[in-house]
DSSP file (Angstrom, degrees, kcal/mol; ACC not computed):
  #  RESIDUE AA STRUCTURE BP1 BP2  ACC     N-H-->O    O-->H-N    N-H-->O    O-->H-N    TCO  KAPPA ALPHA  PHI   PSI    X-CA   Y-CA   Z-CA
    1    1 A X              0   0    0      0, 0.0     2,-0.1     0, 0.0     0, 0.0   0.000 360.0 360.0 360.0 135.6 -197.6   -5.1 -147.3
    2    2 A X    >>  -     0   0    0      1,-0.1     4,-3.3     2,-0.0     3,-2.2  -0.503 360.0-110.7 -90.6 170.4 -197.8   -8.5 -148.7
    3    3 A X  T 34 S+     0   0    0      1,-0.3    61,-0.3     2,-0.2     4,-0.1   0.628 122.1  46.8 -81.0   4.1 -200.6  -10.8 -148.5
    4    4 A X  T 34 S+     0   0    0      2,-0.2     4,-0.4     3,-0.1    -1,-0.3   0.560 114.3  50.9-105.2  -2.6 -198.9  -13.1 -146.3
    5    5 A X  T <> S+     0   0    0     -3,-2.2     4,-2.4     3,-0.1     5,-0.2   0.781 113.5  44.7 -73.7 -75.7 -197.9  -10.0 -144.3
    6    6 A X  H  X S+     0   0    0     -4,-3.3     4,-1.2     2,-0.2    -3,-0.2   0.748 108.9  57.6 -52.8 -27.7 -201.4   -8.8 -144.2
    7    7 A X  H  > S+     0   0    0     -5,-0.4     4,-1.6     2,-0.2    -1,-0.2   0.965 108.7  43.5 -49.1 -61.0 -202.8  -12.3 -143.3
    8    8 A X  H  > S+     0   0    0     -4,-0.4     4,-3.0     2,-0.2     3,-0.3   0.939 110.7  57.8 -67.3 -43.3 -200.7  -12.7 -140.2
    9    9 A X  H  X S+     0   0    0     -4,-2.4     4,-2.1     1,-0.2    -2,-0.2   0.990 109.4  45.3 -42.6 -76.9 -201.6   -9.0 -139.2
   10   10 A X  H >< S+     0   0    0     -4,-1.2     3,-1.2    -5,-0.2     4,-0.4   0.845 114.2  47.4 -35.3 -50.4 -205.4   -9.9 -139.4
   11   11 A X  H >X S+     0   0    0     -4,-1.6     3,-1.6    -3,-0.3     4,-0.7   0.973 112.5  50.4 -56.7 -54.3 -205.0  -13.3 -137.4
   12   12 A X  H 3< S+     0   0    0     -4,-3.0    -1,-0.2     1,-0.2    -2,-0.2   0.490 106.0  53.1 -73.2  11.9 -203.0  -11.6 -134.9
   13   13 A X  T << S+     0   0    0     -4,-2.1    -1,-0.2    -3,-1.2     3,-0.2   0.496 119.0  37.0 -86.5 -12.3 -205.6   -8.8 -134.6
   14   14 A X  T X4 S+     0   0    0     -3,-1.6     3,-0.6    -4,-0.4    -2,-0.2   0.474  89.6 103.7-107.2  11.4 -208.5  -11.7 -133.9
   15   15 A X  G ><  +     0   0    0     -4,-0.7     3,-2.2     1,-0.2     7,-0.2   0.887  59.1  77.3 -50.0 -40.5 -206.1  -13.8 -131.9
   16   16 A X  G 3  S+     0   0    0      1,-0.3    -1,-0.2    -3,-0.2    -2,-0.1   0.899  89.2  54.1 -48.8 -47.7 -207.6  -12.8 -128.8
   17   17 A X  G <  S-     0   0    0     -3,-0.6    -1,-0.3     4,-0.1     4,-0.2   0.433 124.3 -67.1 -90.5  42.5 -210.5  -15.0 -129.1
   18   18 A X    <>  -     0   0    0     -3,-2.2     4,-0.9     3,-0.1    -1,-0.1  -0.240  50.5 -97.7 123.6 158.2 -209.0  -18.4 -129.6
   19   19 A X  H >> S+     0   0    0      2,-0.1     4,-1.8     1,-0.1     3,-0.6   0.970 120.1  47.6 -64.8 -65.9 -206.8  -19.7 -132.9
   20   20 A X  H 3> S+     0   0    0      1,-0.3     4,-0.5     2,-0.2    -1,-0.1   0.759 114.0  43.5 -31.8 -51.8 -209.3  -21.3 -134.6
   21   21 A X  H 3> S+     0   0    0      1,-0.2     4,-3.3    -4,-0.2    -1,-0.3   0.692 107.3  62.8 -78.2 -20.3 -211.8  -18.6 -134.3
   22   22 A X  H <X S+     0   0    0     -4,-0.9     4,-2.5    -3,-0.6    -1,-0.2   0.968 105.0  45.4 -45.3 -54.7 -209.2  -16.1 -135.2
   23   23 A X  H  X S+     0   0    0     -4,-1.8     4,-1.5     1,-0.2    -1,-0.2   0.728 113.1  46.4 -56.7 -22.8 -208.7  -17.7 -138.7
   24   24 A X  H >X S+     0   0    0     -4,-0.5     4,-2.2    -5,-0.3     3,-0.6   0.977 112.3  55.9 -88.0 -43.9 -212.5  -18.1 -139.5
   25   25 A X  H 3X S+     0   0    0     -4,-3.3     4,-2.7     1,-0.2    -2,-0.2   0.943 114.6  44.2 -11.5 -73.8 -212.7  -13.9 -138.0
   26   26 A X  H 3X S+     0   0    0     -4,-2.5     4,-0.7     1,-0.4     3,-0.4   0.512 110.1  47.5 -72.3 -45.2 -210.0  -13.2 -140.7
   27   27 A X  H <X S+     0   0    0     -4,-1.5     4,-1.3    -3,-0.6    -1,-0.4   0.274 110.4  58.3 -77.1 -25.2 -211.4  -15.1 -143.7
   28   28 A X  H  X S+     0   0    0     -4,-2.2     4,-0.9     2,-0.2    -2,-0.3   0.782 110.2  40.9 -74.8 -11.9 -214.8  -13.4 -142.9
   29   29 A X  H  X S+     0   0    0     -4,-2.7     4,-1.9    -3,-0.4    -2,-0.2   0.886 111.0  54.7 -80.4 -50.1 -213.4  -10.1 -143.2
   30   30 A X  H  < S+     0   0    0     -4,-0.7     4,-0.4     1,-0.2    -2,-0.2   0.933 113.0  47.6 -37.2 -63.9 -211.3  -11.0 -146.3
   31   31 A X  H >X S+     0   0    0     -4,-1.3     3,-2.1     2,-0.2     4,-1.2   0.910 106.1  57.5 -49.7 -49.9 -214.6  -12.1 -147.7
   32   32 A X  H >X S+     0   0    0     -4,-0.9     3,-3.0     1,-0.3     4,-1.5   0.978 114.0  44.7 -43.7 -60.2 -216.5   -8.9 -146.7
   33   33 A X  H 3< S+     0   0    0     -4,-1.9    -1,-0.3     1,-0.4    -2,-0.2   0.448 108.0  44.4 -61.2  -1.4 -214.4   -7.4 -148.4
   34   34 A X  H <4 S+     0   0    0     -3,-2.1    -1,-0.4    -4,-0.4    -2,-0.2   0.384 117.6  50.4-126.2 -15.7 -213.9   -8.9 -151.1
   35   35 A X  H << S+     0   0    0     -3,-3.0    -2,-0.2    -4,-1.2     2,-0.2   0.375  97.6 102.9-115.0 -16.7 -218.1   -9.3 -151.4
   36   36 A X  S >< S-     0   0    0     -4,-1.5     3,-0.7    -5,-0.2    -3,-0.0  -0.415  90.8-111.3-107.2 149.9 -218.4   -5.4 -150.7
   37   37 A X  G >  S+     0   0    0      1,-0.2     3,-3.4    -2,-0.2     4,-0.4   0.606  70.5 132.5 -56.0 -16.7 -219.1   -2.6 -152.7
   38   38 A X  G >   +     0   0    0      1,-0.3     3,-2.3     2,-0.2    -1,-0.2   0.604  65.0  61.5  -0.8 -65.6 -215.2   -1.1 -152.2
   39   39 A X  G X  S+     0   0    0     -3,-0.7     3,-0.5     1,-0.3    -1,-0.3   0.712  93.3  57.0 -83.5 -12.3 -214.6   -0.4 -155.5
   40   40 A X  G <  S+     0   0    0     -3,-3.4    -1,-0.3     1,-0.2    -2,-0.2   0.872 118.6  37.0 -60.1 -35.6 -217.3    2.1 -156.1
   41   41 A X  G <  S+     0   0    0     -3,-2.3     2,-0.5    -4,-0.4    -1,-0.2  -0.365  77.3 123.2-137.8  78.0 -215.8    4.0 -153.5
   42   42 A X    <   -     0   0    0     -3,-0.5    -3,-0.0     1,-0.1    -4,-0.0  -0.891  30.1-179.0-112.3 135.7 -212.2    3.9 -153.3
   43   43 A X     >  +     0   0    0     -2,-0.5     4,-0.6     1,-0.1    -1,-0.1   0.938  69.8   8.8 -92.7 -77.7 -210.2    7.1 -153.4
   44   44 A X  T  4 S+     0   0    0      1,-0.2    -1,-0.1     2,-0.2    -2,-0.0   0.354 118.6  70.4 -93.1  12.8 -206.4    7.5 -153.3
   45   45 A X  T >> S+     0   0    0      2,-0.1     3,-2.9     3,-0.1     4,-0.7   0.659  91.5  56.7 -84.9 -43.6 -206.0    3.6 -153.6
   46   46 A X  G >4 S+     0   0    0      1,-0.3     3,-4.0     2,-0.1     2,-1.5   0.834  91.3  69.7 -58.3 -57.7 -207.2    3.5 -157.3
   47   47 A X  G 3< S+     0   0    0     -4,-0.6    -1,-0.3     1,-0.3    -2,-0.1   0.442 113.2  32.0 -12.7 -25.8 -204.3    6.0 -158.2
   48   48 A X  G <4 S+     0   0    0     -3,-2.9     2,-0.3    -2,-1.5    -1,-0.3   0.050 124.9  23.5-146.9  18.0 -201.9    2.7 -157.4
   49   49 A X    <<  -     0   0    0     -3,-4.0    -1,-0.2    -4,-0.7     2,-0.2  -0.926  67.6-127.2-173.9 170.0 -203.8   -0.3 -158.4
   50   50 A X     >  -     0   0    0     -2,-0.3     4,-3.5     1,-0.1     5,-0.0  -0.540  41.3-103.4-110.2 176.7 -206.5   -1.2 -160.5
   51   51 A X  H  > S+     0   0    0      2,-0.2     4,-1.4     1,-0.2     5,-0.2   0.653 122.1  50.9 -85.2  -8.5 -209.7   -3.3 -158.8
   52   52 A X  H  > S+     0   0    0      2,-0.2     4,-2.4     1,-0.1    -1,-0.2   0.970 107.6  49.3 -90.3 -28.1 -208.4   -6.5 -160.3
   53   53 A X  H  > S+     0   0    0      2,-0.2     4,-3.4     3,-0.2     5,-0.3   0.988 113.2  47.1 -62.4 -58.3 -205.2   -6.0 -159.0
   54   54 A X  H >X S+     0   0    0     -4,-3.5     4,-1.8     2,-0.3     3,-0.5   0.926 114.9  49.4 -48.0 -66.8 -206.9   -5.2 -155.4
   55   55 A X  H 3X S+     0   0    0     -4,-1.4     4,-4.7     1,-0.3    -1,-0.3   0.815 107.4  54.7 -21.0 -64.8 -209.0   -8.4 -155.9
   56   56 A X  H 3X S+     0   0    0     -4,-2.4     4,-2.1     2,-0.2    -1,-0.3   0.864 109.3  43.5 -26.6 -64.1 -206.1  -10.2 -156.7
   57   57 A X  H XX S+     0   0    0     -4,-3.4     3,-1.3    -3,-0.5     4,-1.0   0.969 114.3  51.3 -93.7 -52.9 -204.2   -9.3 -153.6
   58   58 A X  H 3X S+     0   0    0     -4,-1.8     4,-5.1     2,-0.3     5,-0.3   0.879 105.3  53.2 -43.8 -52.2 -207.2   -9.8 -151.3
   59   59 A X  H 3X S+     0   0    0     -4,-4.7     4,-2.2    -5,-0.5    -1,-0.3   0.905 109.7  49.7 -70.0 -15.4 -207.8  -13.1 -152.7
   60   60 A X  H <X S+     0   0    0     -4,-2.1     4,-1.5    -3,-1.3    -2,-0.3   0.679 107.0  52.9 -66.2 -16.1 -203.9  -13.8 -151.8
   61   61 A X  H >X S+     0   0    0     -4,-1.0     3,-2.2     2,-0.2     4,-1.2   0.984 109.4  53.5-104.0 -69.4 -204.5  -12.4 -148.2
   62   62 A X  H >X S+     0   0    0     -4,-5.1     3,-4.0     1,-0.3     4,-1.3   0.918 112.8  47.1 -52.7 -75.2 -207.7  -15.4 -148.4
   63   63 A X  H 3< S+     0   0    0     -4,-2.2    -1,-0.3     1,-0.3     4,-0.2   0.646 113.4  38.7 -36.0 -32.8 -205.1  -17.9 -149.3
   64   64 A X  H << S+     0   0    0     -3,-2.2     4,-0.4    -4,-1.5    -1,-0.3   0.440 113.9  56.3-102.6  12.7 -202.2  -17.5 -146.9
   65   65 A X  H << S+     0   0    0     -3,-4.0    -2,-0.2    -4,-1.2    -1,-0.2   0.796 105.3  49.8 -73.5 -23.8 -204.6  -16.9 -144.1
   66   66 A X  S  < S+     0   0    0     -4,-1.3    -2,-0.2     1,-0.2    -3,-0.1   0.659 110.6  59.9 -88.5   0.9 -206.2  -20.6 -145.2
   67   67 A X              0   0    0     -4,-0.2    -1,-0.2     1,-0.2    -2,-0.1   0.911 360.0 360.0 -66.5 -38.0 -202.2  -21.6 -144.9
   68   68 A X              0   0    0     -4,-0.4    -1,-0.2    -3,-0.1    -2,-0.2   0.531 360.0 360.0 -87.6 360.0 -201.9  -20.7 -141.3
């Protein structure tokens, strides 16, 4: 999934409570993640990306969510 794939997926999972509040939902989750201990305990994910690559694509996810 790309991160502009993955963006819209996230907004349209928080849509329900308003647009606005959707985007800020979805950029606090992006952030959780992105703030959160993940890479200590990720399993079959490392096998297909390294944690800068994952960074990397999270912090694209931040960036075309702040698009929409």
């Amino acid at each position: 999934m790309t991160p502009k794939e993955k963006a819209e997926e996230l907004i349209r999972r928080f849509y329900s409570i308003g647009a606005i509040e959707c985007k800020q939902c979805a950029l606090i989750a992006v952030d959780e993640i992105l703030n959160s201990n993940y890479k200590n305990t990720l399993t079959d994910l490392c096998y297909k990306f390294t944690c800068n690559e994952l960074d990397n694509y999270w912090e694209e996810v931040k960036k075309e969510i702040e698009k929409l």
